[in-house]
FITITOR-233940 format. One record per residue (C-alpha): residue number from 1; chain; y, z, x negated. Coordinates in Angstrom, 2 decimals, padded with zeros to 5 digits. Example, Ala and Ser with C-alpha at 12.3 -4.5 7.8 and 13.67 -1.06 7.14 Angstrom:
residues 2
REC     n   chain        c2        c3        c1
REC     1       A   -004.50    007.80   -012.30
REC     2       A   -001.06    007.14   -013.67
//
This chain:
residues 252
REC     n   chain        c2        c3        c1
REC     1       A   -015.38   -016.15   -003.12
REC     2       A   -015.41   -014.06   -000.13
REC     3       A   -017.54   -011.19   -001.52
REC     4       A   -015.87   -009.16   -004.10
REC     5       A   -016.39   -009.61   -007.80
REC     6       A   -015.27   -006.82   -008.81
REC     7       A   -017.22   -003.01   -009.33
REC     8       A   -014.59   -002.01   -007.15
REC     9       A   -011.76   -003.14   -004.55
REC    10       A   -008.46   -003.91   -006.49
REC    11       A   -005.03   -003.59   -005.20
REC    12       A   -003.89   -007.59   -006.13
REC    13       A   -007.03   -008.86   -005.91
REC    14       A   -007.47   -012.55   -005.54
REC    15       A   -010.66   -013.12   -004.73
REC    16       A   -009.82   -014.21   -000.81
REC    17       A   -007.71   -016.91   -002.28
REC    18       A   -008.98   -017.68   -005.93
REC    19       A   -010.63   -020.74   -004.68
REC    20       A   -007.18   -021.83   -003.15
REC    21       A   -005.71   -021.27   -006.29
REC    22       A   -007.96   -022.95   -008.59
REC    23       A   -008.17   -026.32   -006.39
REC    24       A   -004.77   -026.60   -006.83
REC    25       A   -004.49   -025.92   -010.59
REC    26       A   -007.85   -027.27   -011.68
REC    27       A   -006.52   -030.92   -012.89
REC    28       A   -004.69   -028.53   -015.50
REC    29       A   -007.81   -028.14   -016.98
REC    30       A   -008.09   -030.74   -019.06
REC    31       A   -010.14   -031.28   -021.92
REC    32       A   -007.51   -029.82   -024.59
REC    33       A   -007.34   -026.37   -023.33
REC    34       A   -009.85   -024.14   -024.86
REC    35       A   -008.52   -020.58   -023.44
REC    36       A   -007.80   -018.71   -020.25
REC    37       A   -004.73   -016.24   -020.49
REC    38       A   -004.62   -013.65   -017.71
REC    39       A   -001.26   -011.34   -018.84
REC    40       A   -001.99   -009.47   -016.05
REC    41       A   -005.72   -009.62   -015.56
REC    42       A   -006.35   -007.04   -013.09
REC    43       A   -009.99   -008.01   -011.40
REC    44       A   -009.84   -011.12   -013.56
REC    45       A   -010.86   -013.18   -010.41
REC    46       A   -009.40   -016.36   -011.65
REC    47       A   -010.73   -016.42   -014.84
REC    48       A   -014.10   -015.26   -012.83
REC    49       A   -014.12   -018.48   -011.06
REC    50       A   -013.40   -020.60   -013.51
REC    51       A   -016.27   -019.54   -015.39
REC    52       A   -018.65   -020.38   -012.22
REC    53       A   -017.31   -023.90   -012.23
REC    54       A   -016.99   -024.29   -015.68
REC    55       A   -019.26   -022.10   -018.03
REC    56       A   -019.08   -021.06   -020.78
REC    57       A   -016.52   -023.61   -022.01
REC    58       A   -013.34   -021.29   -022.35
REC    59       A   -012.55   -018.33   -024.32
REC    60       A   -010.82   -015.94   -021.38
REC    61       A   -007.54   -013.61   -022.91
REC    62       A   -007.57   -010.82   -020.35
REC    63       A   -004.76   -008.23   -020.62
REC    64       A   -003.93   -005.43   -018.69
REC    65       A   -001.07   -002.80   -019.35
REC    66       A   -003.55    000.21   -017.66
REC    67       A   -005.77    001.39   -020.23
REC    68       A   -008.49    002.77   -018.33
REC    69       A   -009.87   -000.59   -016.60
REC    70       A   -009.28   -002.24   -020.19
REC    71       A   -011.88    000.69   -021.61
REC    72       A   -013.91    000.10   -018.45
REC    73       A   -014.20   -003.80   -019.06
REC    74       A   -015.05   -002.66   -022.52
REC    75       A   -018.00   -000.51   -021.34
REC    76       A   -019.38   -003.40   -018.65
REC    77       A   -019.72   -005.62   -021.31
REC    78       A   -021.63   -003.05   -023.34
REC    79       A   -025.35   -002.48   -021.64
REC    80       A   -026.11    000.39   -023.10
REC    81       A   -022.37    001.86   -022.60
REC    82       A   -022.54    000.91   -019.15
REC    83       A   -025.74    002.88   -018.73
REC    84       A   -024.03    006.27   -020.39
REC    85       A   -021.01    005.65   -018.27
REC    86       A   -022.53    005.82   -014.99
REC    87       A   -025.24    008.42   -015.63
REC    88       A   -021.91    010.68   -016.42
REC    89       A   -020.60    009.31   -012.68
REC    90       A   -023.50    010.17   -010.83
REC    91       A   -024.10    013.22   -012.84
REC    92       A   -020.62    014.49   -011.43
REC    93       A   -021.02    012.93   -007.69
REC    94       A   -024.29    014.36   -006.95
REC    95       A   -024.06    017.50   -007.87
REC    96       A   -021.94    019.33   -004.43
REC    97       A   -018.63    016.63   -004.35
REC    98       A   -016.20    018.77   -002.30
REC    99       A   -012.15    018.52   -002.04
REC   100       A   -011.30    021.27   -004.64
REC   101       A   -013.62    019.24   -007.05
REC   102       A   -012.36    016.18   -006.49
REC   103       A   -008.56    017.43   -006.69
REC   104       A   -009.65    018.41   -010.04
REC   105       A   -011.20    015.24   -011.17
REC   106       A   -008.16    012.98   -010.02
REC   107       A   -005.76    014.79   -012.39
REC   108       A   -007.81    013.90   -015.69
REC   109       A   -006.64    011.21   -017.94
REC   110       A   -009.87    009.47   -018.28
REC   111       A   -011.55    006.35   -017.71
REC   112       A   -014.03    008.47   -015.39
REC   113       A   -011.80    009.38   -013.45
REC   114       A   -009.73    006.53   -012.91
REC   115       A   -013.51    004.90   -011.80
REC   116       A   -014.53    007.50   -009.47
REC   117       A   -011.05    007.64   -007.93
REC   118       A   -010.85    003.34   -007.86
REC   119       A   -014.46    003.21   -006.59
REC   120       A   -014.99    006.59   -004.04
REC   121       A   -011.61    007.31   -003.16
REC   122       A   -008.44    004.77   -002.73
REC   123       A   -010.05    003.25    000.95
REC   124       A   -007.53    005.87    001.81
REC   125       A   -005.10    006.37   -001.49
REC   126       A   -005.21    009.94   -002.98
REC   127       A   -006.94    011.58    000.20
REC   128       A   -010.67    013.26    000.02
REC   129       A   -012.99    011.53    002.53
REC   130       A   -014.07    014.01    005.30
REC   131       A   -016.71    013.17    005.29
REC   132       A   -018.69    012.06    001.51
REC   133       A   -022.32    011.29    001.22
REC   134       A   -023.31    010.73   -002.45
REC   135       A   -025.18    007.23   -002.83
REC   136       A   -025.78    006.01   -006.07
REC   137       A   -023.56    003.99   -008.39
REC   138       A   -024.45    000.72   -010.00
REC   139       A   -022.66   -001.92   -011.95
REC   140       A   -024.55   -004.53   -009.98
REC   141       A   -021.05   -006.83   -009.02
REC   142       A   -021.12   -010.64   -010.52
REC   143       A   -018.31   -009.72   -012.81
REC   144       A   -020.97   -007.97   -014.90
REC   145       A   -022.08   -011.23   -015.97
REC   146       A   -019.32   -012.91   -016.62
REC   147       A   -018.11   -010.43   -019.18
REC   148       A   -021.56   -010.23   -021.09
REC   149       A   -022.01   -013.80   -021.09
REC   150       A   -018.59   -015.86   -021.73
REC   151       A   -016.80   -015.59   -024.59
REC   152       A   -013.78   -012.70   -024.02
REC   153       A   -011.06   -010.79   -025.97
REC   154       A   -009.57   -007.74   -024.28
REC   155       A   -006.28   -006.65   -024.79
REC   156       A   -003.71   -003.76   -023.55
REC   157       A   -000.47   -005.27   -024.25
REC   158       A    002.96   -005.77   -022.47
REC   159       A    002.32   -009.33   -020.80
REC   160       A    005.81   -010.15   -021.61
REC   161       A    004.69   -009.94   -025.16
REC   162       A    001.27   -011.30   -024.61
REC   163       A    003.07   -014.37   -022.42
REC   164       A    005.24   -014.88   -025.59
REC   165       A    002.57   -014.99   -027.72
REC   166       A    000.57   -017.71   -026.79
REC   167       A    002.53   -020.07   -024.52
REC   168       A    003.62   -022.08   -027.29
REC   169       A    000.25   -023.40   -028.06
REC   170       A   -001.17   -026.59   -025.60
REC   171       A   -004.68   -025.33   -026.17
REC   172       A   -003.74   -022.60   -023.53
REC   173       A   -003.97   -021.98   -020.09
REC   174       A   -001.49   -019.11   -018.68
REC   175       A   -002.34   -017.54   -015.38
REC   176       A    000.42   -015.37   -014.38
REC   177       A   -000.01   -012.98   -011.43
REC   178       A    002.78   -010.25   -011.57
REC   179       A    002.91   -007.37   -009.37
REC   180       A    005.14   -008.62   -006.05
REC   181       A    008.94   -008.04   -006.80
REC   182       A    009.33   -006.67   -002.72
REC   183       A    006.22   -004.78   -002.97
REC   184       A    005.51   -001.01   -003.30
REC   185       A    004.28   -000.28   -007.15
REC   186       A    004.18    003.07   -007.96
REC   187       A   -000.19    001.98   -008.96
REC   188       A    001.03   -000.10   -011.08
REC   189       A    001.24    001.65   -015.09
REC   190       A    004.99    000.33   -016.33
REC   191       A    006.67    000.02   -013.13
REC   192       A    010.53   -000.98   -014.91
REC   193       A    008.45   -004.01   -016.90
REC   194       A    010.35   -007.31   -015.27
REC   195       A    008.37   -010.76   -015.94
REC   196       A    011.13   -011.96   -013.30
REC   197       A    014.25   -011.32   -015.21
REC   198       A    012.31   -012.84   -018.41
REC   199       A    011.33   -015.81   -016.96
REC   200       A    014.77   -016.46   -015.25
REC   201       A    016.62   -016.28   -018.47
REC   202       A    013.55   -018.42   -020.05
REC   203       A    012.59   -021.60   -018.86
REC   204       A    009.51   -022.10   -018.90
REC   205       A    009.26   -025.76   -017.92
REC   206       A    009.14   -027.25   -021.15
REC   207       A    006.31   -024.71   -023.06
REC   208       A    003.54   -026.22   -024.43
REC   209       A    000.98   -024.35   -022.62
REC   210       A    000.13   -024.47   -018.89
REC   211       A    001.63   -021.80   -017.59
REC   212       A    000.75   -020.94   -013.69
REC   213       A    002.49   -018.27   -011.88
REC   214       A    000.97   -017.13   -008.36
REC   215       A    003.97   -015.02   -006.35
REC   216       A    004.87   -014.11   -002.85
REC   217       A    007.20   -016.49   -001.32
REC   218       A    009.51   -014.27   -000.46
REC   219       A    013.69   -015.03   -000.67
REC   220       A    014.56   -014.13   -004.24
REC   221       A    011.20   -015.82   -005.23
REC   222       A    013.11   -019.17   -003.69
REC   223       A    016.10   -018.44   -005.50
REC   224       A    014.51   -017.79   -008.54
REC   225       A    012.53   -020.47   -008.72
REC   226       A    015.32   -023.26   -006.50
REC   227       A    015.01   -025.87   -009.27
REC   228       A    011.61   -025.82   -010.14
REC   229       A    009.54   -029.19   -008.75
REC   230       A    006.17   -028.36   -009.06
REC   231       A    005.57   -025.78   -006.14
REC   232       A    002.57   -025.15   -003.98
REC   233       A    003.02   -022.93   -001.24
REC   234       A    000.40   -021.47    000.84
REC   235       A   -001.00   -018.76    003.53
REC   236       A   -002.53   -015.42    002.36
REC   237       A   -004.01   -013.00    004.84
REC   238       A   -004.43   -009.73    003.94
REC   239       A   -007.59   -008.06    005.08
REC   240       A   -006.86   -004.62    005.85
REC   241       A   -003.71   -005.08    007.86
REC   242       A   -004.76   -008.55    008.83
REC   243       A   -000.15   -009.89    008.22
REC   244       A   -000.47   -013.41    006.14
REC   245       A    002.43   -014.51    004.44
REC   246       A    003.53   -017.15    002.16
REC   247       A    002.53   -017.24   -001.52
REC   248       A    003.53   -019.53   -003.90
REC   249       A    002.13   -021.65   -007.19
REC   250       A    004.54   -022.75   -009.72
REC   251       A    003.82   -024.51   -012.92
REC   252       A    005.31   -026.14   -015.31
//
């Protein structure tokens, strides 16, 4: 899945290595599990692909703790929502985007915003493009389809609580994908929230559910995770900067 899924690019995305991910997961897929659980759902692109190879046959949980792409999934699933929503983008792009403007627009709490910022402006986080030529804007990425044709429940929880929820049921699938311990998070909504900590004081081995986490390999990653058996490890490249490291899959 090389092309992105997504309306927009997504720090976290997985779409360069979703394909990776599900060829090594996919034989947990079995005929009992009836839903996808994304705690941290992000672009989705897991549950995305799954869908391709599989549709229609899951119902997809997809949480995120940052309430405007929640509302945003919320209005792409909506036609007619979608159509309001982006005639109130373009409305605002067209008409003279300068820097004093945009300043303006980026401190508003709203789910325009947080699009026109997420779309127009993080190539180059929080900076005003010199130069900005309005073009457009169209929900026209394949995730559109996915969320107006699969079954779908949206949710902004605390994944620890959503995790807790539902991975004592073997009907589920759990597809965790944390933000990186080592990594710089200050995007991310609830920065102190620690999946890590949680998951070191609770085994998670012996839950009912199939419960994937996708990390990067990194050294307190190994110690972490020392005793766990089932472990996948494997290259990721990042395409701006071009550095691959290690990631990791561990299930239980």
């Amino acid at each position: 899945m090389n092309k992105n899924h997504f309306i927009f690019s997504y720090a976290g995305n997985k779409r360069q290595e979703v394909k990776n991910i599900y060829d090594h997961v996919s034989d947990r897929l079995t005929n009992d599990i009836k839903n996808i659980i994304e705690p941290f759902c992000g672009t989705s692109a897991l549950s995305f692909y799954i869908s391709l190879q599989h549709p229609k046959k899951f119902t997809y949980y997809l949480n995120d703790n940052n309430k405007h792409l929640i509302e945003l999934y919320k209005i792409m699933m909506d036609e007619k929502k979608s159509e309001d929503f982006l005639k109130d983008v373009n409305d605002i792009l067209k008409d003279d985007m300068n820097k004093e403007k945009y300043k303006k627009i980026i401190k508003e709490d709203t789910v325009i915003s947080f699009y026109i910022k997420s779309k127009i402006f993080y190539k180059i986080p929080g900076l005003f493009p010199l130069i900005y030529k309005y073009k457009e804007v169209k929900f026209d990425a394949p995730i559109i389809n996915f969320l107006r044709t699969e079954k779908i429940i949206l949710s902004c929880d605390c994944a620890i609580k959503i995790y807790e929820d539902k991975k004592m049921k073997s009907k589920n699938f759990i597809f965790m994908d944390p933000p990186y311990i080592m990594a710089c998070n200050s995007f991310y909504n609830n920065q102190n929230m620690n999946i890590y900590e949680h998951i070191n004081k609770n085994n998670f081995i012996n839950e009912k559910s199939k419960i994937i986490f996708c990390l990067e390999n990194n050294w307190i990653i190994k110690l972490l995770f020392e005793n766990y058996t089932n472990k996948i490890i494997y290259d990721k490249r990042y395409e701006i900067s071009y550095k691959t490291v290690k990631h990791i899959i561990i299930s239980n």
